[in-house]
C-alpha positions as CSV (number, residue, x, y, z in Angstrom):
1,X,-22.6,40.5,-67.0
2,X,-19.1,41.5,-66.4
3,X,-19.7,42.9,-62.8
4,X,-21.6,39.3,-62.0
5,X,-18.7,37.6,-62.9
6,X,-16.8,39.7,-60.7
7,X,-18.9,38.9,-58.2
8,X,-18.9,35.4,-58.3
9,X,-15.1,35.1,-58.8
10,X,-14.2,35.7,-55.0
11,X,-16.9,33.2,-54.1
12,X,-15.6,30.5,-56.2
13,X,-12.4,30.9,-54.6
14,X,-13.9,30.9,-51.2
15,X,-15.2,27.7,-51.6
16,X,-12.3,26.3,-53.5
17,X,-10.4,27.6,-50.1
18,X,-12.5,26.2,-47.6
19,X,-12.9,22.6,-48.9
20,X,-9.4,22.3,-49.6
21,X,-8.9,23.4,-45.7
22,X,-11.5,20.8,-44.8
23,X,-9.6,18.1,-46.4
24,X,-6.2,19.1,-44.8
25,X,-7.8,19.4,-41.5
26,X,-9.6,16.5,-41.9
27,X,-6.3,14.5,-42.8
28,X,-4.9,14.6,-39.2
29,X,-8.2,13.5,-37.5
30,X,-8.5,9.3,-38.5
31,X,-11.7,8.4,-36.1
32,X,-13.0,7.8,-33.0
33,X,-11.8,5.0,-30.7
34,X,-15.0,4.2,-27.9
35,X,-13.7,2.2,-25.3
36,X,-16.8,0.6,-23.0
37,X,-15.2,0.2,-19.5
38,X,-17.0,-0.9,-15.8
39,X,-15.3,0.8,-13.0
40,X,-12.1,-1.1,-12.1
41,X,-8.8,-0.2,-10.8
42,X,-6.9,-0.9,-14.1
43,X,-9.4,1.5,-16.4
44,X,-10.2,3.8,-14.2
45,X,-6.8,4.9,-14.0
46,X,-5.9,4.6,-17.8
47,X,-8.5,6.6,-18.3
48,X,-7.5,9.3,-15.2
49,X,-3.9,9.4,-16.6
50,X,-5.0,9.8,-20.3
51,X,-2.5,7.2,-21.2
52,X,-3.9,6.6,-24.8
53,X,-5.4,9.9,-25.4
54,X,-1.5,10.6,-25.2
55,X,-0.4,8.1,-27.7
56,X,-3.3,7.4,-30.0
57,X,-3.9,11.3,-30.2
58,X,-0.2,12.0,-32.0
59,X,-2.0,9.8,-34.6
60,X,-4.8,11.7,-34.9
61,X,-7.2,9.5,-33.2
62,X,-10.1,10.6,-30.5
63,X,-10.6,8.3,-27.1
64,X,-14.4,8.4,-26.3
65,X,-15.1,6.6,-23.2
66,X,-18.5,5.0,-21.9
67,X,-19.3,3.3,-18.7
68,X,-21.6,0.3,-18.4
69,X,-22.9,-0.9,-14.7
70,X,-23.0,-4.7,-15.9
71,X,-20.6,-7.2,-18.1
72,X,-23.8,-8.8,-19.8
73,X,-24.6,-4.7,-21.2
74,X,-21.1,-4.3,-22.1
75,X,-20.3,-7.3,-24.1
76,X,-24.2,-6.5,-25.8
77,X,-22.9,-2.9,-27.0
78,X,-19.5,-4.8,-27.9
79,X,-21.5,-7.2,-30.2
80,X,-23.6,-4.6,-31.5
81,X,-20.3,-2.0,-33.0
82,X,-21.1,0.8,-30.6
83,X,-18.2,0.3,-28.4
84,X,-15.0,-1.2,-30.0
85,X,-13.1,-2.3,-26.6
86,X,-14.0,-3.2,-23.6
87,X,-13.6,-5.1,-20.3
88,X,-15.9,-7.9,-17.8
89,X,-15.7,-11.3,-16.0
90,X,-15.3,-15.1,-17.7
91,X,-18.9,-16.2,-17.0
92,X,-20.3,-13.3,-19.2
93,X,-18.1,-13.5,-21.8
94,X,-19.1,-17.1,-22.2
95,X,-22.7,-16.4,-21.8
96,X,-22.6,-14.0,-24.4
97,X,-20.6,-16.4,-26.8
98,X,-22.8,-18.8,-26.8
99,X,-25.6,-16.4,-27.8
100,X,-23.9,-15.9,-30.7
101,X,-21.9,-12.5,-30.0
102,X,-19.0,-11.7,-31.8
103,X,-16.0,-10.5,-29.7
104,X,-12.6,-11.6,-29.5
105,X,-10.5,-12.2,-26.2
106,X,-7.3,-9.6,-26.0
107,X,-5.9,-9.5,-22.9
108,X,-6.6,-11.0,-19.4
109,X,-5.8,-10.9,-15.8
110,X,-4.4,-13.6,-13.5
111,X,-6.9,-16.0,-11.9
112,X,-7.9,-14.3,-8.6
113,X,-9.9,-17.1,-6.9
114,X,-9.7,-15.3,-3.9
115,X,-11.5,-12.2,-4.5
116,X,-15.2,-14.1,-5.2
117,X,-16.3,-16.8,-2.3
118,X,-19.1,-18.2,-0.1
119,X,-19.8,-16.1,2.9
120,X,-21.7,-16.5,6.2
121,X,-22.5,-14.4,9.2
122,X,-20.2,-14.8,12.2
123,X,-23.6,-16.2,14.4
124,X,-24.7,-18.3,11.6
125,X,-22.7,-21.3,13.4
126,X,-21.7,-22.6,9.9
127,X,-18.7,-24.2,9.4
128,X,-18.5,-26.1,6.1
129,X,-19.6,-26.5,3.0
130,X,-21.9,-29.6,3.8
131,X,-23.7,-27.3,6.4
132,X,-25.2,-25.3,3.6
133,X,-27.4,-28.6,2.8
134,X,-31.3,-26.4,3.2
135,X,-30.0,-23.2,3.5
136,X,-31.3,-20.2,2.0
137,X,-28.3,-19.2,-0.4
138,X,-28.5,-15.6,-2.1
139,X,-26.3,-15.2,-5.5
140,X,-26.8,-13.5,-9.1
141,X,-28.5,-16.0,-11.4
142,X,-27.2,-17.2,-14.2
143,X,-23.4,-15.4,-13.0
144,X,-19.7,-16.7,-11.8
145,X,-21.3,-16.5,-8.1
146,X,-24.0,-19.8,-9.7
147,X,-21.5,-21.6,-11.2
148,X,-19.0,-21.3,-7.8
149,X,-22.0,-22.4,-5.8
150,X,-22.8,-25.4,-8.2
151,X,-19.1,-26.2,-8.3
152,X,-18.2,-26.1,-4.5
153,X,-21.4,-28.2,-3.8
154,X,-20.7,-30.5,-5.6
155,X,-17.1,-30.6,-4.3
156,X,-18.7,-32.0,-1.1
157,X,-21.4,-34.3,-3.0
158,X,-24.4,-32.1,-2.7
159,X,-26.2,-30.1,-5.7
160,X,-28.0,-26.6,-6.0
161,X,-31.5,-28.9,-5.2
162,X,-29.7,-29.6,-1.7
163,X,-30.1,-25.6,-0.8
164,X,-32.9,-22.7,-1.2
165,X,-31.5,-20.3,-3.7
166,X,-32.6,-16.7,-3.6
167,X,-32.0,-15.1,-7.0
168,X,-30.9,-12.1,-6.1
169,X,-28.3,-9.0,-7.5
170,X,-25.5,-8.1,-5.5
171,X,-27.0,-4.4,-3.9
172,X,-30.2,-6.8,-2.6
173,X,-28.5,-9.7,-1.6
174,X,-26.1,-7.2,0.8
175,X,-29.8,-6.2,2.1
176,X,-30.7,-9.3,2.5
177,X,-27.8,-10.7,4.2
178,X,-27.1,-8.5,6.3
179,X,-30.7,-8.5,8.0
180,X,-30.8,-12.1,8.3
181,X,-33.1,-13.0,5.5
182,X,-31.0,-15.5,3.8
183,X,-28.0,-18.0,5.8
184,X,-25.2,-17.8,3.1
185,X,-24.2,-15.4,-0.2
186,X,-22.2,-16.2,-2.9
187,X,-19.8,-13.1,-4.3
188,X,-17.1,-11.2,-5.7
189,X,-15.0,-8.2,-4.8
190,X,-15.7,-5.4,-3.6
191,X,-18.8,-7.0,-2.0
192,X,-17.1,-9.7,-0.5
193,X,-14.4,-7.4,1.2
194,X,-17.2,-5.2,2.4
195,X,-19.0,-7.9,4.2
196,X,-15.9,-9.4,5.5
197,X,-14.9,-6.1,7.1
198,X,-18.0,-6.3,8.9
199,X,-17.3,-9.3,10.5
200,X,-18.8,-11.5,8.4
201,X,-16.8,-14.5,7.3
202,X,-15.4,-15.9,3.6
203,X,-17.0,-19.6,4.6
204,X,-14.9,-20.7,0.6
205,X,-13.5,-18.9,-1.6
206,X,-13.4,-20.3,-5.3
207,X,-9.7,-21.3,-4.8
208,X,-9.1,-25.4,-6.3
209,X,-13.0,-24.9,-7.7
210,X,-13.7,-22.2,-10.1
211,X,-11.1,-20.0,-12.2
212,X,-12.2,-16.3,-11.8
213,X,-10.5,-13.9,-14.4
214,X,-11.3,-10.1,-15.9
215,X,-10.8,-9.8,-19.3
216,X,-10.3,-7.6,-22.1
217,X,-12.4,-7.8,-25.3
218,X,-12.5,-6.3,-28.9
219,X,-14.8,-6.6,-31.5
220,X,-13.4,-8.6,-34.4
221,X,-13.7,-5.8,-37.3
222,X,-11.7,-3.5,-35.1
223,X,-8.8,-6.1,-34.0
224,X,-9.2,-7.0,-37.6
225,X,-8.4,-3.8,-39.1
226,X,-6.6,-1.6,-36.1
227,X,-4.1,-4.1,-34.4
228,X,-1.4,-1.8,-33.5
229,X,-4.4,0.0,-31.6
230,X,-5.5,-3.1,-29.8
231,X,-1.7,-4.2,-29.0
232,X,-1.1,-0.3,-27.7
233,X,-4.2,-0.7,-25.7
234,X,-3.0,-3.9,-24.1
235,X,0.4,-2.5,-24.2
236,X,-1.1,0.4,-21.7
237,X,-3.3,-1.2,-20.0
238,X,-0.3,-3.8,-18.7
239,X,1.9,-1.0,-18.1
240,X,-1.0,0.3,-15.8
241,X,-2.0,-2.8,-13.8
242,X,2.0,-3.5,-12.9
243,X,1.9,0.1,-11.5
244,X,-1.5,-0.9,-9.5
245,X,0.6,-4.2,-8.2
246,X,3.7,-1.8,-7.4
247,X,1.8,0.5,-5.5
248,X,-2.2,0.7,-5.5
249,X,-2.9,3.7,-3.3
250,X,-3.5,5.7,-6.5
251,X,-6.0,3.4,-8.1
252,X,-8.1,2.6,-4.8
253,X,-8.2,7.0,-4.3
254,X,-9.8,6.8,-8.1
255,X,-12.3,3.9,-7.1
256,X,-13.2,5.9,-3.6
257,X,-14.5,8.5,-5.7
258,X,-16.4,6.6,-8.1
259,X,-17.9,4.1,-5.8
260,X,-18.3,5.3,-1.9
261,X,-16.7,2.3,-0.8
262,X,-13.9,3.0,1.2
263,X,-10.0,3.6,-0.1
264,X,-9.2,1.1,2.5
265,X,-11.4,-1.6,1.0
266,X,-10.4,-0.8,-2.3
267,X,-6.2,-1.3,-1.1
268,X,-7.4,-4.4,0.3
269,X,-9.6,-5.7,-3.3
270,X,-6.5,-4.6,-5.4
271,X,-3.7,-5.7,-2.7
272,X,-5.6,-9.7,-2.9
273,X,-5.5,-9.9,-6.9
274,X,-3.1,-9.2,-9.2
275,X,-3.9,-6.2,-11.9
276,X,-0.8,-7.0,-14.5
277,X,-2.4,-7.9,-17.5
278,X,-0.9,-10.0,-20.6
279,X,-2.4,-11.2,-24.1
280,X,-4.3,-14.1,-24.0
281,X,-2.0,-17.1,-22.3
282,X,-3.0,-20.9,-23.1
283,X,-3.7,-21.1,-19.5
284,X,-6.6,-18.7,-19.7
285,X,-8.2,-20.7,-22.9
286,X,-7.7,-23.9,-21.1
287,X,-9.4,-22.0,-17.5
288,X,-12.1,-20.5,-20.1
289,X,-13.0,-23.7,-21.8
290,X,-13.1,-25.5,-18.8
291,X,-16.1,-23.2,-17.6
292,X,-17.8,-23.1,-20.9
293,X,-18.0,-26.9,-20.5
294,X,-18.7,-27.0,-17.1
295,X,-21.8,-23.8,-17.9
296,X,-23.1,-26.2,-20.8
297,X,-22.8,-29.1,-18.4
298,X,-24.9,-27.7,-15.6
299,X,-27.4,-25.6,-17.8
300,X,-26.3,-22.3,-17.5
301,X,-25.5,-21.8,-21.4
302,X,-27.7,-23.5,-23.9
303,X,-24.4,-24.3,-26.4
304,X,-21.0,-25.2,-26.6
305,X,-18.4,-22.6,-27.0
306,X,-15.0,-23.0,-28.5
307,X,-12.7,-20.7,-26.7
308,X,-10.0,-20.9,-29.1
309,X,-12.0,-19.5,-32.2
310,X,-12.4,-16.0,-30.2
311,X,-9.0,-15.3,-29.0
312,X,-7.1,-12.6,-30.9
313,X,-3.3,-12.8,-31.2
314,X,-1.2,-10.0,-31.5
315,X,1.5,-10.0,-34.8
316,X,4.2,-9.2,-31.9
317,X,3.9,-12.1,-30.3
């Protein structure tokens, strides 16, 4: 009996040992912060430079980083609490709002009207916007590029019933622009500065019709319960897009890599839009609820959206 105890005795104090190590190892570790992110210069070189890994880390928090190819599949992991930041466009955001997901606005970038526009080949012979009256006209449904469209139409008194749309994604439209198969196609950056470079012309861009922002979103529980993480996140990601305005050879090397598309387009996308990036301004709600009236007014969402109810607000500012 007395040898069993004996025995036992060192294992007792084995275990005692290892849980109390567990706990005090476990007390510098808090959780993990995954941060959803489509390739841009502003992320991509956050992430590159380990900004937050940096700062977060000395408080014992982990950066986990995912990419997502589409701003509709980032604001849908968003909504669902698998991702607990992340970035995309206006139009999707408001899409997704008025589906009922629950985000929260945290920081934004200037308009940049000129980085999305209407383009033409050089030997289409078109001039204006009333010239697009039957033409074939290739764009993303249900996206910024339909509500420019809409919009500039009906700048010069036509509607989307005046032209042919061709519902098509932005790798299939390239296709079938550049072979001829449709007259006009409505875009954003890089695209646009891709075509252009080959000689193919920006017929409008969407400055005077359409806002065209990138934003930064959170989920509500985490800005809720983490907002010195949110405001350091903004904090960094500011710092970040200044240095992309300074200078943005560094960022357009990073999206080289990741894309294919040339470092020279890339200077060219980051040297026509500013990358400096502030909380949410009453400029942006006003440009945001402007489109969500204008998407509800021409069918592209289903119901109104508020703007105001989903911005968060920092306690610094």
């Amino acid at each position: 009996m007395n040898g069993k105890k004996i025995r036992l005795l060192p294992l007792f104090l084995m275990l005692f040992l290892l849980t109390a190590c567990g706990d005090n190892g476990g007390a510098g570790k808090k959780e993990d912060i995954n941060i959803g992110y489509q390739k841009n210069g502003t992320t991509l070189t956050l992430k590159a430079k380990k900004v937050l890994e940096k700062e977060l880390g000395e408080d014992g928090y982990s950066i986990k980083w995912s990419e997502f190819s589409t701003a509709s599949s980032i604001l849908e992991a968003l909504n669902a609490g698998s991702i607990d930041i992340a970035n995309g466009g206006d139009a999707p955001s408001i899409m997704a709002l008025s589906k009922g997901m629950d985000f929260v606005y945290i920081a934004g970038e200037a308009s940049a009207t000129n980085a999305e526009g209407i383009l033409v080949s050089k030997e289409s012979g078109i001039k204006s916007l009333e010239e697009l009256k039957g033409k074939k006209i290739a764009f993303n449904k249900a996206s910024i590029s339909q509500y420019l469209l809409t919009q500039a139409l009906k700048s010069v008194g036509l509607t989307i019933d005046d032209v042919e749309p061709v519902f098509l994604n932005p790798p299939d439209a390239s296709i079938a622009f550049e072979k001829g198969d449709v007259d006009a196609w409505v875009v954003w950056d890089p695209y646009m500065t891709v075509a252009e470079s080959k000689g193919n012309i920006v017929l409008r861009d969407a400055e005077g019709i359409v806002p065209f922002r990138s934003f930064y979103f959170s989920t509500s529980k985490f800005a809720d319960e983490h907002p010195e993480i949110v405001e350091s996140y903004v904090k960094n990601v500011s710092k970040v897009g200044g240095s992309i305005d300074e200078d943005p050879a560094e960022a357009a090397d990073l999206l080289q890599k990741e894309t294919n598309i040339a470092k020279d387009i890339w200077s060219k996308v980051l040297g026509r839009k500013k990358s400096d990036v502030s909380f949410i301004e009453d400029e942006a709600i006003n440009d945001l609820q402007a489109e969500a009236d204008d998407l509800l007014d021409i069918g592209l969402i289903n119901k109104a959206v508020t703007i105001k109810d989903h911005v968060w607000e920092p306690k610094s500012k």
